[in-house]
ZAFIDREN-742142 format. One line per field, with one value per residue (C-alpha): residue number from 1; residue in three letters; x, y, z. Coordinates in nm, 4 decimals. Layout:
nr [NUM,...]
rest [ALA,...]
X [X,...]
Y [Y,...]
Z [Z,...]
end
This chain:
nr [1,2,3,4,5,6,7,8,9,10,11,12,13,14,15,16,17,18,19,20,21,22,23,24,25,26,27,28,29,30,31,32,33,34,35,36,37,38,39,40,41,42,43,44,45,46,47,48,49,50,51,52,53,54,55,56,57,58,59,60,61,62,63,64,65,66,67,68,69,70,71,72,73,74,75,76,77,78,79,80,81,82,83,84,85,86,87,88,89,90,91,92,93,94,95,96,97,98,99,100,101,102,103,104,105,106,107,108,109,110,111,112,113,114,115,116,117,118,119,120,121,122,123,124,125,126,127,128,129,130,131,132,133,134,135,136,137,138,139,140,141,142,143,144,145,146,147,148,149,150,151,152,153,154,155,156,157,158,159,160,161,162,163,164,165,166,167,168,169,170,171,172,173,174,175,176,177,178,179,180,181,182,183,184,185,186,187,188,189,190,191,192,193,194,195,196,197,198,199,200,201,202,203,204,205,206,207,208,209,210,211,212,213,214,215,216,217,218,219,220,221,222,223,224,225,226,227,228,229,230,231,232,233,234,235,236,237,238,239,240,241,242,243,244,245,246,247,248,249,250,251,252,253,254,255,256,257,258,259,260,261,262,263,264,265,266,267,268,269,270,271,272,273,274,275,276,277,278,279,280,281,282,283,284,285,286,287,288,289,290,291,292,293,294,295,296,297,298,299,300,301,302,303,304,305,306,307,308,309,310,311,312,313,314,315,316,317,318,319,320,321,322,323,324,325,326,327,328,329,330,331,332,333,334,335,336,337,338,339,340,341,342,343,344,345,346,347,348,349,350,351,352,353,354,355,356,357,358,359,360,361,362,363,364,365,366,367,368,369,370,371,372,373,374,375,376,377,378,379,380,381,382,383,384,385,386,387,388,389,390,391]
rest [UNK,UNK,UNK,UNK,UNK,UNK,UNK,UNK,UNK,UNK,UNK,UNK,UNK,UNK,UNK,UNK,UNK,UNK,UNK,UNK,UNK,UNK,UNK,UNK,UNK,UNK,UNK,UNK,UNK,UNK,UNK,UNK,UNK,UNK,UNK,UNK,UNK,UNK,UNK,UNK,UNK,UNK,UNK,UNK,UNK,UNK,UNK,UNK,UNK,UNK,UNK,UNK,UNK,UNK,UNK,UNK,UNK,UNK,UNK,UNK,UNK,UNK,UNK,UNK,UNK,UNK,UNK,UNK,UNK,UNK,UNK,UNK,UNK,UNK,UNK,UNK,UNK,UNK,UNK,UNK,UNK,UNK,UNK,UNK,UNK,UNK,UNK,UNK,UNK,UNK,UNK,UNK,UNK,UNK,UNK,UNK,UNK,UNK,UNK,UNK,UNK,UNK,UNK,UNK,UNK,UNK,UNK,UNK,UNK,UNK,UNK,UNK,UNK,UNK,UNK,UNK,UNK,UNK,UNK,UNK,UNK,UNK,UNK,UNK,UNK,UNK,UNK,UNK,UNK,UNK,UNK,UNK,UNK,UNK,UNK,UNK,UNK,UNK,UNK,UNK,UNK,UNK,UNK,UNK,UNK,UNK,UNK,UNK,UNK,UNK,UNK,UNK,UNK,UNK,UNK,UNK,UNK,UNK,UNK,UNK,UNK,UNK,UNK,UNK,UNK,UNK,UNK,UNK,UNK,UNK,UNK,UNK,UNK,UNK,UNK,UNK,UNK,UNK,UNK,UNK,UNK,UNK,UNK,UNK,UNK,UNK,UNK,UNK,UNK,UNK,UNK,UNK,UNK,UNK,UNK,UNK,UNK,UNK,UNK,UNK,UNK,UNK,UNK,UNK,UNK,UNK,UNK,UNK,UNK,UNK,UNK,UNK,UNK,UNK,UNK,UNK,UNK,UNK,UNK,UNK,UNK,UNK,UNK,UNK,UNK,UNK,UNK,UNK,UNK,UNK,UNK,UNK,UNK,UNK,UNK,UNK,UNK,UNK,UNK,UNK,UNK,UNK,UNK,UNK,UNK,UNK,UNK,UNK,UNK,UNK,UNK,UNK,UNK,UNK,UNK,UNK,UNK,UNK,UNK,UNK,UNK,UNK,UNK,UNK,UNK,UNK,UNK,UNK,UNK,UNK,UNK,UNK,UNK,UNK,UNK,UNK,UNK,UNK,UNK,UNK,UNK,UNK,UNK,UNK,UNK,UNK,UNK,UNK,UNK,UNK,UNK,UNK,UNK,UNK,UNK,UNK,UNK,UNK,UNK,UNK,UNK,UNK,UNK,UNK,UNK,UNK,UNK,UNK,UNK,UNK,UNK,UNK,UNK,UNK,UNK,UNK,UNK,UNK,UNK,UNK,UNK,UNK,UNK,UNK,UNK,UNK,UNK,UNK,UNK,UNK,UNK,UNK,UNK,UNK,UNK,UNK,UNK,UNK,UNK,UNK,UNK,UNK,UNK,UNK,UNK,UNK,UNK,UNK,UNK,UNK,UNK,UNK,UNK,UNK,UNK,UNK,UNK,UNK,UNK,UNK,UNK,UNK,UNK,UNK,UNK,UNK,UNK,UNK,UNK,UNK,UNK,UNK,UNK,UNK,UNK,UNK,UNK,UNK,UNK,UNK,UNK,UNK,UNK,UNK,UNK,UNK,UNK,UNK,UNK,UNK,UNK]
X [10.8662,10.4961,10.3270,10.1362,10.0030,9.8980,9.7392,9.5456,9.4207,9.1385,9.0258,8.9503,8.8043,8.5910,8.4906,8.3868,8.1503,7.8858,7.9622,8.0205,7.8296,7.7479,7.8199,7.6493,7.8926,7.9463,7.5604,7.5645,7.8934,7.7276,7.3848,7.4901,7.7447,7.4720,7.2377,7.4999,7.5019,7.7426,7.9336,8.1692,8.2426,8.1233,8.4224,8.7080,8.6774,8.9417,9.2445,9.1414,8.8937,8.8033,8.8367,8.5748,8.3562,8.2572,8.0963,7.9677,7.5632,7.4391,7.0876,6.8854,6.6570,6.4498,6.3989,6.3347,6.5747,6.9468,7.2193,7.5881,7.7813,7.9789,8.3626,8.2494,7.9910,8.2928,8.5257,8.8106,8.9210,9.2712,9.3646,9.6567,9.9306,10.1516,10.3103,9.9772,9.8405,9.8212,9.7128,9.3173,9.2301,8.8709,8.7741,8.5706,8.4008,8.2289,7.8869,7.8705,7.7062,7.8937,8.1551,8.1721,8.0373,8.3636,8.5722,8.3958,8.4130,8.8070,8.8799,8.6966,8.9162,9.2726,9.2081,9.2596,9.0731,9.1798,8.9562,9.1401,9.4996,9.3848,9.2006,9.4340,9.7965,9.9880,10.2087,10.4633,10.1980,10.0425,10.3230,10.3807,10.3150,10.1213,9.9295,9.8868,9.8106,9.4939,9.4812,9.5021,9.3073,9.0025,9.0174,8.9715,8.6651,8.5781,8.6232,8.4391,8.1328,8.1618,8.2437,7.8690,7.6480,7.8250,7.8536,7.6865,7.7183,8.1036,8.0454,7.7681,7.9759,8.2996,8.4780,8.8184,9.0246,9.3611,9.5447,9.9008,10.0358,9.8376,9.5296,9.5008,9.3185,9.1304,9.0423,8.9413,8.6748,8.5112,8.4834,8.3503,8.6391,8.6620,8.5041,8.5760,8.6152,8.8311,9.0549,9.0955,9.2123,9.4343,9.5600,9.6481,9.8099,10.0646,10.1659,10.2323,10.4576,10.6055,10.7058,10.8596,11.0560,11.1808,11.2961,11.5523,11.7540,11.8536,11.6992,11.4791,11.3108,11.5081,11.2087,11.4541,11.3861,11.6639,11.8136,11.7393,12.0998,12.0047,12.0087,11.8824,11.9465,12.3462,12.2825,12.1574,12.4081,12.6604,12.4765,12.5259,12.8613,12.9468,12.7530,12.9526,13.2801,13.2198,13.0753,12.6983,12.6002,12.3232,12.2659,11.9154,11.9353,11.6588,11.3757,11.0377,10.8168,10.8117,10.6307,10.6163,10.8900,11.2360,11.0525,11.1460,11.1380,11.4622,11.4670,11.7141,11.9914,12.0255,12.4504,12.3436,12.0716,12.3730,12.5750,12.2831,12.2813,12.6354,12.7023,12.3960,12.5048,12.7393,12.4079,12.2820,11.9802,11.8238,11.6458,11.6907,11.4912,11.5116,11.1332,11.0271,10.9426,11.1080,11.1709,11.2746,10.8859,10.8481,11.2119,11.3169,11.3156,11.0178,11.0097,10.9626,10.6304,10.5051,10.3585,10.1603,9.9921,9.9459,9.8133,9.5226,9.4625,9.3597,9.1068,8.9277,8.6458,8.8078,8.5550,8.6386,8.6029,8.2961,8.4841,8.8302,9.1008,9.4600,9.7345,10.0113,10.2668,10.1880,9.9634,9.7287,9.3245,9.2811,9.1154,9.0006,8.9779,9.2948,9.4749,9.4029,9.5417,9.8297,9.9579,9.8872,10.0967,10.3757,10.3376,10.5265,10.8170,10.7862,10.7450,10.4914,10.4276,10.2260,10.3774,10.2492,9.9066,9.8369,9.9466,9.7099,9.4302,9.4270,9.4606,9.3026,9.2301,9.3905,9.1390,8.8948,8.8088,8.9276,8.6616,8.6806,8.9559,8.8932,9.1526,8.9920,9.1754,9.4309,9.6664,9.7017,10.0123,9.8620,9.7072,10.0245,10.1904,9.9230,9.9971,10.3220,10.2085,9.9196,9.8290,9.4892,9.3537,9.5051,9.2659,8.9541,9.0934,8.9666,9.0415,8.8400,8.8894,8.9415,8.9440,8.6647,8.3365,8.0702,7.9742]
Y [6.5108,6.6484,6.2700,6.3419,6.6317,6.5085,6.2051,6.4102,6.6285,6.3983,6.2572,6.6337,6.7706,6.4838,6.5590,6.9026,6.8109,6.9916,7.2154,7.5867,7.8647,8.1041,8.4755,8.7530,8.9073,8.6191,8.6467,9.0109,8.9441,8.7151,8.7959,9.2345,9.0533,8.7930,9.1054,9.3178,9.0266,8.8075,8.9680,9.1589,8.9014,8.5464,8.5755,8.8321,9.1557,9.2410,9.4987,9.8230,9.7075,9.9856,10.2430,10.0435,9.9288,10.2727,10.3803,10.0658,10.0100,9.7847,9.7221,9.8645,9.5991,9.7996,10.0961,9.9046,10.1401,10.1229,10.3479,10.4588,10.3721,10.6392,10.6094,10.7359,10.4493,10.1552,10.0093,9.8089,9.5603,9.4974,9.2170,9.2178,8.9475,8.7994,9.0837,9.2524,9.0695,9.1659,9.1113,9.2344,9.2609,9.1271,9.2697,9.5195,9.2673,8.9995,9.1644,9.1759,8.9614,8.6156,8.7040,8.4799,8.2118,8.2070,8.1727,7.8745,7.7085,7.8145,7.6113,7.3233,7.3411,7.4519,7.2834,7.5777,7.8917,8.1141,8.4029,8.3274,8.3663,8.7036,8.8660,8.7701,8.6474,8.6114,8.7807,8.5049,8.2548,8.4877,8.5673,8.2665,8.1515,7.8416,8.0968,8.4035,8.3167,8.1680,8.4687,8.7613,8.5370,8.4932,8.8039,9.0312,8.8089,8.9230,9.2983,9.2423,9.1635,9.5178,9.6655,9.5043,9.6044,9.9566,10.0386,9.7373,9.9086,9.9176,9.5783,9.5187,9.7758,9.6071,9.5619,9.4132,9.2651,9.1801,9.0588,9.0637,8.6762,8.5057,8.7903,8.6690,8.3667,8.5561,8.7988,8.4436,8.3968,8.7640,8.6939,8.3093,8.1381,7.9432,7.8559,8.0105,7.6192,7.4878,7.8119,7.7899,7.4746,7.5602,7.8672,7.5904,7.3206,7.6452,7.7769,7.4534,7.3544,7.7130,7.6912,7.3377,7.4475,7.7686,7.5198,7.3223,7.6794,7.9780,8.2408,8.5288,8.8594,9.2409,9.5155,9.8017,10.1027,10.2040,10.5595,10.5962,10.4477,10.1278,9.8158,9.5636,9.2857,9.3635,9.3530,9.0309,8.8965,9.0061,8.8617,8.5305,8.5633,8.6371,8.3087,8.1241,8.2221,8.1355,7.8062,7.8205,7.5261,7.7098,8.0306,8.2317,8.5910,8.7507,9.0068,8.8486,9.1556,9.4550,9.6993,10.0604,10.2671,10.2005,9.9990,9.5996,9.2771,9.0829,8.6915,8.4499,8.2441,8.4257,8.4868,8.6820,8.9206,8.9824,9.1015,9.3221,9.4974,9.5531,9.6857,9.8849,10.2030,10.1336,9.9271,10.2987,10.1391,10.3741,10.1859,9.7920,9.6060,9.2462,9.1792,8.8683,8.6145,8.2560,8.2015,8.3306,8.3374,8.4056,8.2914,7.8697,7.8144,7.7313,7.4905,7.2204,7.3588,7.3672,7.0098,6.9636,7.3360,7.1826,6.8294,7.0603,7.2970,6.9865,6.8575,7.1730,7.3167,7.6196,7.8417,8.1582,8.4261,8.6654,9.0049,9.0298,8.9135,9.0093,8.7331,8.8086,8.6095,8.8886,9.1589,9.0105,8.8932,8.5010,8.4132,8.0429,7.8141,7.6051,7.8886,7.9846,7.6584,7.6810,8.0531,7.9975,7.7082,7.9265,8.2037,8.0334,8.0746,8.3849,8.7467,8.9479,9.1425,9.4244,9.7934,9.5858,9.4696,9.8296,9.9999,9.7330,9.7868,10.1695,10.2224,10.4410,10.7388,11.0454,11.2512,10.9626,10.9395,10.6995,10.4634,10.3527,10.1721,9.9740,9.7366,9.4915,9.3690,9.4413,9.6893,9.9720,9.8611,9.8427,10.1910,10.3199,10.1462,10.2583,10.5988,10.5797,10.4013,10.6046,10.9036,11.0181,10.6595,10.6627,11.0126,10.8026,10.5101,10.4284,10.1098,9.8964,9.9002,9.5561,9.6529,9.9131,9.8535,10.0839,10.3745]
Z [12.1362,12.0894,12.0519,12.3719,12.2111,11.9190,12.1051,12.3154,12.0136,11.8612,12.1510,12.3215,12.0066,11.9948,12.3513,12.2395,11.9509,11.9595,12.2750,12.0427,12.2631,11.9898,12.1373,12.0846,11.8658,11.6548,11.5681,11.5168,11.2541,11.0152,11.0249,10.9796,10.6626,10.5320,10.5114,10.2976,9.9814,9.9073,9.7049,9.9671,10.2270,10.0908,9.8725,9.9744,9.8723,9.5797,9.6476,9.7706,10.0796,10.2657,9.9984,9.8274,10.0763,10.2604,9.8861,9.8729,9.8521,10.1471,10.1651,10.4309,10.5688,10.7741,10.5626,10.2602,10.0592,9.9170,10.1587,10.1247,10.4385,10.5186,10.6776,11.0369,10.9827,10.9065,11.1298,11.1729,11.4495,11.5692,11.7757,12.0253,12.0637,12.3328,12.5350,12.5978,12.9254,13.2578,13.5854,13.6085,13.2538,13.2125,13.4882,13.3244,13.1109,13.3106,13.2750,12.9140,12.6814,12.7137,12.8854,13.1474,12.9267,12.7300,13.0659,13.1558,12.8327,12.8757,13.2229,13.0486,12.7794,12.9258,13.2253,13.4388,13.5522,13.3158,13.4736,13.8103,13.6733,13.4358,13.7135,14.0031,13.8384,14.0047,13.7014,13.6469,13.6131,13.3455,13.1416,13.1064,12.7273,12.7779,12.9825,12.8425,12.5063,12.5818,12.8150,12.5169,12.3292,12.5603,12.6974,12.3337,12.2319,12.5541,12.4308,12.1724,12.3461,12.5180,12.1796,12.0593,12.3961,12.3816,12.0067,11.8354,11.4746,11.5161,11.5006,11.2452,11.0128,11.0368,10.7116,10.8003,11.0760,11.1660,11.4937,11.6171,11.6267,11.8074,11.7920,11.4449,11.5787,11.7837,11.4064,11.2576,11.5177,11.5212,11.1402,11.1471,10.9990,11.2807,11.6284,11.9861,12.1180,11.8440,11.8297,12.1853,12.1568,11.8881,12.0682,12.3713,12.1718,11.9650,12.3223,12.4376,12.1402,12.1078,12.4626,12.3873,12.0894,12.3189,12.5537,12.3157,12.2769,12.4408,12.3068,12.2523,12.1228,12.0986,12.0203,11.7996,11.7325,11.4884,11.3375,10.9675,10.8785,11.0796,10.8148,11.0258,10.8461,10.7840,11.1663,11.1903,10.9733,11.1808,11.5100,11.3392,11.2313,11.5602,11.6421,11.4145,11.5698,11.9134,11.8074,11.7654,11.4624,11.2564,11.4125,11.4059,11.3981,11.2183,11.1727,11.3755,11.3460,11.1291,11.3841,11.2029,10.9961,11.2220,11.4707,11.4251,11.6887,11.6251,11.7455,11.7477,11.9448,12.2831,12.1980,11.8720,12.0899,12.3333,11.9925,11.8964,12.2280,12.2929,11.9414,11.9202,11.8757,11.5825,11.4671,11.4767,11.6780,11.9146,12.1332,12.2680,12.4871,12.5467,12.5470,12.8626,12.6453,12.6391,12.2682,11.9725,11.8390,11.4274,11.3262,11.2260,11.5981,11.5835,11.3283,11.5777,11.6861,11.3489,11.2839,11.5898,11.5274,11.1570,11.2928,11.5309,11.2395,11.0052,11.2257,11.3628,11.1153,10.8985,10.6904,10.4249,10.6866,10.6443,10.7104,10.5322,10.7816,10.6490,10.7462,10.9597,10.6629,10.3951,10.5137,10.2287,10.3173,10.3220,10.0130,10.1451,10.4503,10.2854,10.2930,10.6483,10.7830,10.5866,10.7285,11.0343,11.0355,10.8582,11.0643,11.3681,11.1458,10.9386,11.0647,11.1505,10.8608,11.0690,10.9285,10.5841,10.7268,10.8519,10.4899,10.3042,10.5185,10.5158,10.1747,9.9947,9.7075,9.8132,10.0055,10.0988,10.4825,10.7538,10.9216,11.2787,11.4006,11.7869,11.9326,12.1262,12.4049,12.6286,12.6234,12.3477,12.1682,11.8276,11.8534,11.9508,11.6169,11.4057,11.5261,11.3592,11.0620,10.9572,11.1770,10.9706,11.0378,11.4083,11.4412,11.4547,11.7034,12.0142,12.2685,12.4230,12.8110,12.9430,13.3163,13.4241,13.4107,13.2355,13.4385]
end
């Protein structure tokens, strides 16, 4: 079913040998993290990042003279995921840094303008996953570089990094785990085989926000029971994101969503929206897309990331390149472990201070869940505007 993709992979990576625009950002990253020694990003930092990197001694190169980074002087970068694009974001970006360097590397790449179709849609072409993957994708990076002309030490001081599905490829690049080409091609070859698998089966995504009596996976349960007894072989009904305390995404078979919705009240759910995506993303439906993601991901160049970046799978930082290719991979299938990503990257000794938190990219989703996850860190968040330009 995905030969043609997997054809086409070798021969296009080969075609891109050699053509990795370094970005401005990407320079800033390892050369700010090369300077700090290698013993907090060469290998992982152990449990308890943050709190221990903002006592942390970094040496100051200029000065000639050891400093204590302080939490207002840290930051963390969040990455947004599918869901987030719309029509006109970049359009506030184009003048920074290498901006429009990473669109054009995109249409050679996609083989589309991908600045066209995020600046002008029109909106169904956008949403469209093989679309606005790349989109989200391309366009944070983008952020980024804004982030770096505007605020470069929120960048230089970055200590961790995590993004939303696929904003965690996007998290791989800022911290030098992998290359902007390469992921982008990546990015292109799991939309294209997500948006296969989607089409096999109806189905799709429920965002819930539930009362505190909700038991969402009784619910699901019953969503394929239901399944069961109208016919449906091997139903999927399960949790595809944990958002925040009583916020979930359910995915599965498109019959079992139905079920959810009509008997969400004695579900005790309090809120259901059928989100407009084509698949049930994060659950076994998309265990067909798996081994062409896998077949790209063991070809393109993987290294241990320089700033922590927690995994989507378990909220836990990658340890290893190995292990990078193999959650990603997994992560088609498995949920979104965010509400856990947010708690491991915010914690802390009772008392200690919050550093910086940006999301870079569009929308302000993950602020908003980060909000109800952690307030004290939300305090000191900020987004990065995709769309106007700097006054």
């Amino acid at each position: 079913m995905f030969s043609a993709l997997l054809q086409n992979t070798r021969v296009l990576l080969q075609h891109l040998d050699g053509y990795f625009p370094t970005f401005s950002f990407c320079t800033r990253t390892l050369v700010s993290n090369s300077a700090r020694g290698p013993s907090q990003h060469v290998n992982p930092p152990p449990s308890g990042l943050i709190s221990e990197l903002l006592d942390d001694e970094s040496e100051d190169v200029q000065a000639g003279r050891r400093t204590r980074r302080t939490a207002s002087e840290c930051s963390v970068l969040l990455f947004p995921g599918q869901g987030s694009q719309f029509v006109g974001m970049g359009q506030g970006l184009l003048k920074y840094g290498s901006v429009r360097e990473m669109f054009r590397v995109s249409h050679k790449v996609l083989g589309y303008d991908l600045l066209s179709l995020c600046l002008n849609g029109p909106k169904e072409d956008l949403d469209k996953t093989i679309h606005c993957q790349p989109a989200v994708f391309v366009t944070s990076l983008a952020a980024v570089e804004r982030l770096n002309h505007e605020m470069p030490q929120a960048v230089e001081n970055c200590v961790a990094v995590a993004g939303f599905s696929v904003g965690e490829y996007a998290a791989l690049v800022f911290a030098g785990s992998m290359d902007f080409t390469e992921a982008l091609y990546a990015v292109k070859v799991r939309a294209e085989a997500m948006q296969e698998a989607s089409d096999r089966v109806p189905s799709g995504m429920l965002s819930v926000v539930g009362r505190p009596k909700a038991n969402y996976n009784y619910a699901c349960l019953q969503a394929r029971e239901h399944c069961l007894s109208v016919g449906i072989k091997n139903p999927v009904c399960a949790v595809a994101s944990y958002l925040f305390p009583d916020g979930r995404v359910i995915a599965g078979h498109q019959e079992a969503l139905d079920f959810l919705q009509k008997n969400s009240r004695q579900l005790y759910f309090q809120r259901v929206r059928q989100l407009p995506v084509s698949g049930a993303f994060h659950t076994p439906l998309m265990q067909p897309a798996v081994e062409p993601l896998r077949q790209v991901l063991s070809q393109v160049t993987v290294r241990r990331p320089q700033v922590a970046v927690h995994a989507n799978v378990d909220g836990k930082r990658y340890a290893h390149e190995g292990q990078v290719r193999r959650l990603l991979a997994q992560q088609l299938v498995a949920p979104v472990c965010w509400e856990q990503t947010l708690h491991a990257v915010y914690e802390r000794a009772q008392g200690q201070d919050f550093p910086c938190t940006y999301e870079v990219g569009p929308g302000r989703q993950l602020g908003s869940m980060l909000q109800k996850v952690n307030l004290k860190a939300f305090r000191s968040y900020a987004h990065v505007n995709v769309v106007a330009p700097q006054d």
